[in-house]
C-alpha positions in Angstrom: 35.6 25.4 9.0 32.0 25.3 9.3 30.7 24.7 5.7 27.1 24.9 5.0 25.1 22.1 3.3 22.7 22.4 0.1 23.4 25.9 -0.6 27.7 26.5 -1.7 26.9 26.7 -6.4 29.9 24.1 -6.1 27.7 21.7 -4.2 24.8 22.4 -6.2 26.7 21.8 -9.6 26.4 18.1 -9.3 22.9 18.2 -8.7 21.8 20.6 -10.9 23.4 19.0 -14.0 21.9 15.7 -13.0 18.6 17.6 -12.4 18.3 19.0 -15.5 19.5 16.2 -17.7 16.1 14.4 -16.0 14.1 17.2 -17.6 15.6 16.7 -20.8 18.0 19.8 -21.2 21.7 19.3 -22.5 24.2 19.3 -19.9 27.2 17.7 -21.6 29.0 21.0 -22.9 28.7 23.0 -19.6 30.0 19.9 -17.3 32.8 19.9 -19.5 34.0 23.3 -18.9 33.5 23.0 -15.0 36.0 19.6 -15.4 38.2 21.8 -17.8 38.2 24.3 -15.1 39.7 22.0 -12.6 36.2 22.0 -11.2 35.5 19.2 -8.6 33.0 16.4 -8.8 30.1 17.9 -7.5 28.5 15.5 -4.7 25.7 13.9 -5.7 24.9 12.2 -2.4 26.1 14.0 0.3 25.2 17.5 0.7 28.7 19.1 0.9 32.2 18.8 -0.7 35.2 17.8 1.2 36.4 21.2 1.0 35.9 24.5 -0.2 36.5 25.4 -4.0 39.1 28.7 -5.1 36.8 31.9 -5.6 37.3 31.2 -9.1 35.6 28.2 -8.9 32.9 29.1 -6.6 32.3 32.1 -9.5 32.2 29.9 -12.1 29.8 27.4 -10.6 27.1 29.9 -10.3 27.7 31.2 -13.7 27.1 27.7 -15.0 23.8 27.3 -12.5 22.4 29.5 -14.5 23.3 28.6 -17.8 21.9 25.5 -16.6 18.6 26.8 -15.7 18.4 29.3 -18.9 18.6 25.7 -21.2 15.5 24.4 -22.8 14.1 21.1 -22.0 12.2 18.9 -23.7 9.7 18.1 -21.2 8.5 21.6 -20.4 5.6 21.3 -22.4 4.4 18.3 -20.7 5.2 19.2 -17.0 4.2 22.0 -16.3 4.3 24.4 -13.4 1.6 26.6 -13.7 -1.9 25.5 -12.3 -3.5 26.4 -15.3 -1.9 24.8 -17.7 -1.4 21.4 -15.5 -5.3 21.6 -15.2 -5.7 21.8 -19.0 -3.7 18.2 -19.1 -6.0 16.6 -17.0 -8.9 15.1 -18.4 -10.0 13.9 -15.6 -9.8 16.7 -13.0 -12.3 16.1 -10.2 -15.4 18.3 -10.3 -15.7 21.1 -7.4 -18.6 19.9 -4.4 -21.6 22.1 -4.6 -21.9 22.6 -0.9 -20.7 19.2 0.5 -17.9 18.6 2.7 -18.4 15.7 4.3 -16.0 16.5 7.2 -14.4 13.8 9.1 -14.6 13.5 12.8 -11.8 15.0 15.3 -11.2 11.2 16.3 -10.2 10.6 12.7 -8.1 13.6 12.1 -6.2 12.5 15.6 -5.4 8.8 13.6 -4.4 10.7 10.8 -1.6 12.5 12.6 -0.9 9.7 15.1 -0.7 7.8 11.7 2.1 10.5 10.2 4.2 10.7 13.4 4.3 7.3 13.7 5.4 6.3 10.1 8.2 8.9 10.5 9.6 7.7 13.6 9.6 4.5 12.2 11.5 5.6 8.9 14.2 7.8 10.9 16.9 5.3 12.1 16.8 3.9 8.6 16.9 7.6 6.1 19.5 7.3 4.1 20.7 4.0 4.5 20.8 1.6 1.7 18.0 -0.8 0.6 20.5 -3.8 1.7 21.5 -2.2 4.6 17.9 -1.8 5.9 17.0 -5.3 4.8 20.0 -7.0 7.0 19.1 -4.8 10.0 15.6 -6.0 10.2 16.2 -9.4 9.8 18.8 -9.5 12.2 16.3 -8.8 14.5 13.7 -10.9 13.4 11.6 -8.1 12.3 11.5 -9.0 8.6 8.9 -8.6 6.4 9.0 -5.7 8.7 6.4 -5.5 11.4 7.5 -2.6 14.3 9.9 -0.5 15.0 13.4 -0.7 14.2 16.0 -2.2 17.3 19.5 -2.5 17.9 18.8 -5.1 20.3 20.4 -8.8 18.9 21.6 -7.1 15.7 25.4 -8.1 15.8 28.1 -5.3 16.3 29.9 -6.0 12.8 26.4 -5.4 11.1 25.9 -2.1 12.9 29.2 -1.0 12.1 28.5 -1.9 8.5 24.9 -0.2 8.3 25.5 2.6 11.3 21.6 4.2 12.4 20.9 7.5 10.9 23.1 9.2 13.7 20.5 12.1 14.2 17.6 9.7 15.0 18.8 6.5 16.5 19.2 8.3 20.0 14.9 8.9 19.5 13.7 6.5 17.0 14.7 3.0 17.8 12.2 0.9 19.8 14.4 1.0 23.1 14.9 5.1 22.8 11.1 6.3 21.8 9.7 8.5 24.4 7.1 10.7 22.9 7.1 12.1 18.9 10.9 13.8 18.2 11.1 16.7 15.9 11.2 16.0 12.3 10.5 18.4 9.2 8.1 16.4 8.0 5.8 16.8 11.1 7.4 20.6 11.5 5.4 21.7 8.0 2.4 20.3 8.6 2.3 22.3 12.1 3.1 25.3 9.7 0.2 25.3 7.4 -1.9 24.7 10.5 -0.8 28.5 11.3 -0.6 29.6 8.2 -4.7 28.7 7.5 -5.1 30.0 11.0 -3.3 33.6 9.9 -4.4 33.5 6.1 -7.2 31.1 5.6 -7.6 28.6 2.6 -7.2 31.6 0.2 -3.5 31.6 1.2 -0.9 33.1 -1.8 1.9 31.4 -2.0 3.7 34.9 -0.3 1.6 33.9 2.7 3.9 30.9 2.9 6.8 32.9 2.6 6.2 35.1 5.4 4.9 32.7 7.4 8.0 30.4 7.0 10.1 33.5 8.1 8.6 34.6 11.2 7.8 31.1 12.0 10.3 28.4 10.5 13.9 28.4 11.9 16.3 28.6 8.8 18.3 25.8 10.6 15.4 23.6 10.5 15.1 23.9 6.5 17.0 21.1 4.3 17.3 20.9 0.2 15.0 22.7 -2.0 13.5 24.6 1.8 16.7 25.9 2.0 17.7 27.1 -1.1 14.2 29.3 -1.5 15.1 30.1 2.4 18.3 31.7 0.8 16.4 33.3 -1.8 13.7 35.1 -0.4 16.6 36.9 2.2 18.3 37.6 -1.2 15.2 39.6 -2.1 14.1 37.0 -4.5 10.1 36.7 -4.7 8.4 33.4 -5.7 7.9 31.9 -7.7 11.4 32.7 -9.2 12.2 31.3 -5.3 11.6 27.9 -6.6 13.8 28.0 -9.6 17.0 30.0 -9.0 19.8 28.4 -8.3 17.7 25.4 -7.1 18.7 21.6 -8.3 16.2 20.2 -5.6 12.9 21.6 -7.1 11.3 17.9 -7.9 12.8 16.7 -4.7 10.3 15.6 -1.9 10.4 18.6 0.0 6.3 19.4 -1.2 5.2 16.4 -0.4 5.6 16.0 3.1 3.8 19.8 2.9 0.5 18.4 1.1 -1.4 16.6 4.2 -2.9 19.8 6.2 -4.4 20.5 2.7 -5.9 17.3 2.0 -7.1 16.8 5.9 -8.8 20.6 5.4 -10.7 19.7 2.6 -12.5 16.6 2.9 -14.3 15.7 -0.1 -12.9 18.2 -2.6 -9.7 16.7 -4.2 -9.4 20.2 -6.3 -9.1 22.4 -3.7 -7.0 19.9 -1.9 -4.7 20.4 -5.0 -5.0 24.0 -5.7 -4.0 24.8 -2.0 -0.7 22.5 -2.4 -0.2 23.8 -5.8 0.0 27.4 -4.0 2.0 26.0 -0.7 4.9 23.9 -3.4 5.7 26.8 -5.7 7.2 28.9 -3.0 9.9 25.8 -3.6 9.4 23.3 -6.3 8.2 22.5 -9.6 7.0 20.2 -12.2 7.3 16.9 -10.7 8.1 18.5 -7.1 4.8 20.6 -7.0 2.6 17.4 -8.6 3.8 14.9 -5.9 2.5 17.5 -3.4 -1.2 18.0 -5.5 -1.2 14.1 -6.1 -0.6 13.3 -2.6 -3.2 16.5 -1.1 -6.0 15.1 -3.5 -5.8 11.6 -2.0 -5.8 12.6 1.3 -9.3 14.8 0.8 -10.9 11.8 -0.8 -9.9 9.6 2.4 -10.8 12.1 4.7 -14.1 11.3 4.3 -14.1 7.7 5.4 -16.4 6.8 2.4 -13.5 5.3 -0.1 -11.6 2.6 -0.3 -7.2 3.1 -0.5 -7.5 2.3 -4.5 -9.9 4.8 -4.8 -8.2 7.5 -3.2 -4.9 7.2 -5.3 -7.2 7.3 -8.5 -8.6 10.6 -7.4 -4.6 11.9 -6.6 -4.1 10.5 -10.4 -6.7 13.2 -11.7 -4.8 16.2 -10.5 -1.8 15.0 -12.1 -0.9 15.6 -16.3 -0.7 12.2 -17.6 2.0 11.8 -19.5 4.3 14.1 -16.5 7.2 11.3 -15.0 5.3 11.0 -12.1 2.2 10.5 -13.1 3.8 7.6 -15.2 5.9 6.2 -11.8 2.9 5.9 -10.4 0.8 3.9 -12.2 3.3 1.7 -12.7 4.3 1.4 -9.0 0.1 0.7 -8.3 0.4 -2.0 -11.2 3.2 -3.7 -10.0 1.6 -3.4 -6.5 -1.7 -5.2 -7.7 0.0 -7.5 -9.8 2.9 -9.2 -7.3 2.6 -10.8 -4.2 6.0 -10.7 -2.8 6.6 -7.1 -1.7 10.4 -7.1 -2.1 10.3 -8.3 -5.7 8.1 -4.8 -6.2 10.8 -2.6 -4.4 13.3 -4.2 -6.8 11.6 -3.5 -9.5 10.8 0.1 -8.4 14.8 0.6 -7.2 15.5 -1.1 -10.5 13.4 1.5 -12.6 14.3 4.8 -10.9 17.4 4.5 -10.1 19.0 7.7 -12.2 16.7 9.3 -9.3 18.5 10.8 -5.8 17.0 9.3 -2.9 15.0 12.2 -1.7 13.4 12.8 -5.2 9.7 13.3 -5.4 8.8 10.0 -8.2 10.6 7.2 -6.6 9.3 8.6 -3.7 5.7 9.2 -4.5 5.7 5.9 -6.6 7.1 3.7 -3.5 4.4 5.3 -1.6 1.4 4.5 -4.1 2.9 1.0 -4.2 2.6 0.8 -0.5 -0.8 2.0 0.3 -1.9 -0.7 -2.5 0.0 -3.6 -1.7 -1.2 -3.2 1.8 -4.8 -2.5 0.9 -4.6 0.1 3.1 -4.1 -1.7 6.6 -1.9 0.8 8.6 0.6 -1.6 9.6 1.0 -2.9 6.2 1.1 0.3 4.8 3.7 2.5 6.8 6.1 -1.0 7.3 6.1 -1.5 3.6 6.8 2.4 3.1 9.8 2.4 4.9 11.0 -1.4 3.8 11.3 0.4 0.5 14.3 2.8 1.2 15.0 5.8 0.0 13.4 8.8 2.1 12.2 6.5 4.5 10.4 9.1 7.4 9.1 10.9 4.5 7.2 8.0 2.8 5.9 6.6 6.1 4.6 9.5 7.5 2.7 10.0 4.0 2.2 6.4 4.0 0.8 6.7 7.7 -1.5 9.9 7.5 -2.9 8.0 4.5 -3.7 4.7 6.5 -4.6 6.4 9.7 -7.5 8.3 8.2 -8.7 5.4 6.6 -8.4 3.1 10.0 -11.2 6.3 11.3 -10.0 6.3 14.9 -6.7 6.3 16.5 -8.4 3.0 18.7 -8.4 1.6 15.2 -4.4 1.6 15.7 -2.7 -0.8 16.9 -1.1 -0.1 20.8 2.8 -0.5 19.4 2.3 2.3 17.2 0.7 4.6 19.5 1.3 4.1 23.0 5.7 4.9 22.4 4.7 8.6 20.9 3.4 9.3 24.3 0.5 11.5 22.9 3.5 14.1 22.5 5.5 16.1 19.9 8.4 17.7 20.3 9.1 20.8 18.0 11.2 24.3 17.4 8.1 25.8 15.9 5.5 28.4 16.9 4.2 27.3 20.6 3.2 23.8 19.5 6.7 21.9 21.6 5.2 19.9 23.7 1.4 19.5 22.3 -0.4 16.5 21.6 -1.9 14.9 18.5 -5.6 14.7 19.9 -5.0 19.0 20.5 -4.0 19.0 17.0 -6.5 17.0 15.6 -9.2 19.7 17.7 -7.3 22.8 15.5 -7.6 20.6 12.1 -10.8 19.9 12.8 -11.5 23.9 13.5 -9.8 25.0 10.2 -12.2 23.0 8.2 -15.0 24.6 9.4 -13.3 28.2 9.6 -13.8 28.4 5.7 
């Protein structure tokens, strides 16, 4: 029986109730009548049950979504969606340019996708696995502190039997398989707001996304929170409802890995940066979902002008972000812990140690494990995509953020070193629009030609 991940209510149950405890709602009397209903426990991890549930159930579970969604929470005051409002939190919001973009070069747009690719093909043998798991694998290969790409070569059979590759990307991603840039959502999206400035321009509405993501993005190719506003805008529902209904992954990562085409487009204006990832995440997130993307957009604009240093750039992110939101508070604390230890493993402890009520794919360990990795490393793009990934939890995600990050700060893909570079073969393989096939210094050229488009 073919049974469909991230969108069955009983699937999303589990995640939902977890979700919304995290924004301060009260779950307990609603789980208790799905487990007085004979309901299942909803998977937390995995992104299907075993089997199906009776109609009954299936009814009930979307009944109780919605319940769900209809509670108050305690936090909505603090985080919240709307641009408006989120601006009105920030003190600090970066002033608009008067004139200035101080646009980068084509050779540092190039590094900066060179820089994403390459942190996500490191991450992808390694998503999902756990932090012990990844550790052991390294090692056993004498590639710990981790320094290049993940091998299976000398790691012993029982070890590989007891941490198993990410079976979707060990066939691509491990140093003996690379042969040019697989397909991965997290370079797919980026390709996609490439065509959707290209079709709309930087005044984009957040429909534009939709549209474009239909005639453009295969439904296949969409995972968690993607999928479920997927479902909902062929259901007929509009954003930015599309973010909310019936969707337990709205502060997942899924706007994050969105955010770098924004921040690469406007070089020296964190603001717009954030306004355009604010527009591009509500098609699918919220809250803490939609401020990972702005925090993450604003950094890249201030280092896509070459003139700032890493620490910089993640105070600029900090501005577009309300204060006192989760995130905003994962973050400084990940950049503290960052400056203040020098073993890198005693801060991903501490990180794992602090969010660990979170899923793996959610947006503040993820965004925080980032921070703590473009700090630690001061920037260097080694440094900074190997500690991304040595961190766990949505590893391609975090080093490809990690990556674009670094690689516009090295200024030239030369600036890279040869390991990183010379396995992608200048080539990235996709399932969307006509870019299968295309290579990052063609890409950089069309980055390069949005910015000055506006």
């Amino acid at each position: 029986m073919l049974r469909l991940t991230w969108v069955q209510p009983e699937d999303l149950l589990g995640h939902e109730l977890r979700q919304a405890g995290q924004e301060g709602r009260e779950t307990s009397a609603i789980e208790a009548r799905w487990r007085r209903a004979g309901g299942p426990e909803a998977p937390l991890r995995a992104g299907a049950s075993q089997r199906p549930v009776s109609p009954y159930l299936r009814m009930l579970a979307k009944d109780l979504l919605d319940e769900l969604a209809d509670l108050p929470g305690r936090l909505a005051d603090a985080e919240p969606t709307d641009l408006a409002r989120i601006r009105a939190l920030c003190p600090d919001w970066p002033d608009q340019p008067s004139g200035y973009r101080a646009a980068p070069d084509v050779s540092r747009l190039e590094a900066a996708w060179l820089g994403r690719a390459a942190g996500c093909v490191l991450g992808k043998p390694v998503e999902k696995l756990p932090l012990d798991g990844i550790r052991a694998l390294a090692r056993a290969a004498g590639n710990w502190p981790l320094n290049t790409w993940f091998t299976a070569r000398g790691v012993p059979a029982d070890l590989l039997a007891a941490h198993p590759w990410n079976r979707r990307s060990a066939a691509t991603s491990l140093a003996e398989n690379i042969d040019g840039t697989p397909e991965d959502d997290d370079l797919n999206y980026p390709l996609l707001n490439l065509l959707l400035l290209g079709r709309s321009g930087m005044s984009f509405t957040t429909a534009d996304v939709a549209r474009l993501w239909l005639d453009e993005l295969p439904a296949g190719r969409t995972f968690t929170a993607e999928r479920i506003a997927y479902r909902n805008l062929l259901a007929g529902i509009e954003p930015p409802r599309t973010a909310r209904h019936r969707n337990p992954f709205r502060e997942w990562i899924g706007a994050l890995i969105r955010a770098d085409v924004h921040g690469w487009t406007n070089p020296g204006d964190p603001a717009a940066a954030a306004g355009q990832a604010h527009r591009d995440a509500t098609l699918t997130h919220t809250a803490n979902g939609v401020y990972a993307a702005m925090f993450i957009a604003a950094t890249i604009a201030e280092a896509a002008t070459g003139r700032h240093d890493v620490h910089h750039c993640l105070r600029t992110g900090l501005t577009v972000v309300p204060p006192a939101s989760r995130l905003a508070r994962a973050v400084r604390h990940a950049i503290r812990l960052a400056l203040d230890t020098e073993d890198f493993e005693a801060v991903v402890d501490e990180l794992h140690a602090t969010h660990d009520a979170y899923h793996w794919v959610h947006a503040i360990p993820n965004t925080a494990l980032i921070a703590a990795a473009l700090t630690h490393a001061d920037g260097d793009f080694t440094g900074s995509i190997c500690r991304a990934v040595s961190g766990g939890w949505d590893t391609d995600s975090s080093g490809a953020t990690a990556g674009s990050v670094a690689g516009l700060l090295a200024g030239h893909p030369a600036q890279l070193p040869d390991r990183w570079t010379s396995p992608l073969k200048n080539r990235l393989a996709t399932s969307v629009g006509d870019f299968n096939g295309i290579g990052f210094d063609a890409l950089a050229h069309l980055t390069h030609r949005e910015i000055h488009r506006s």
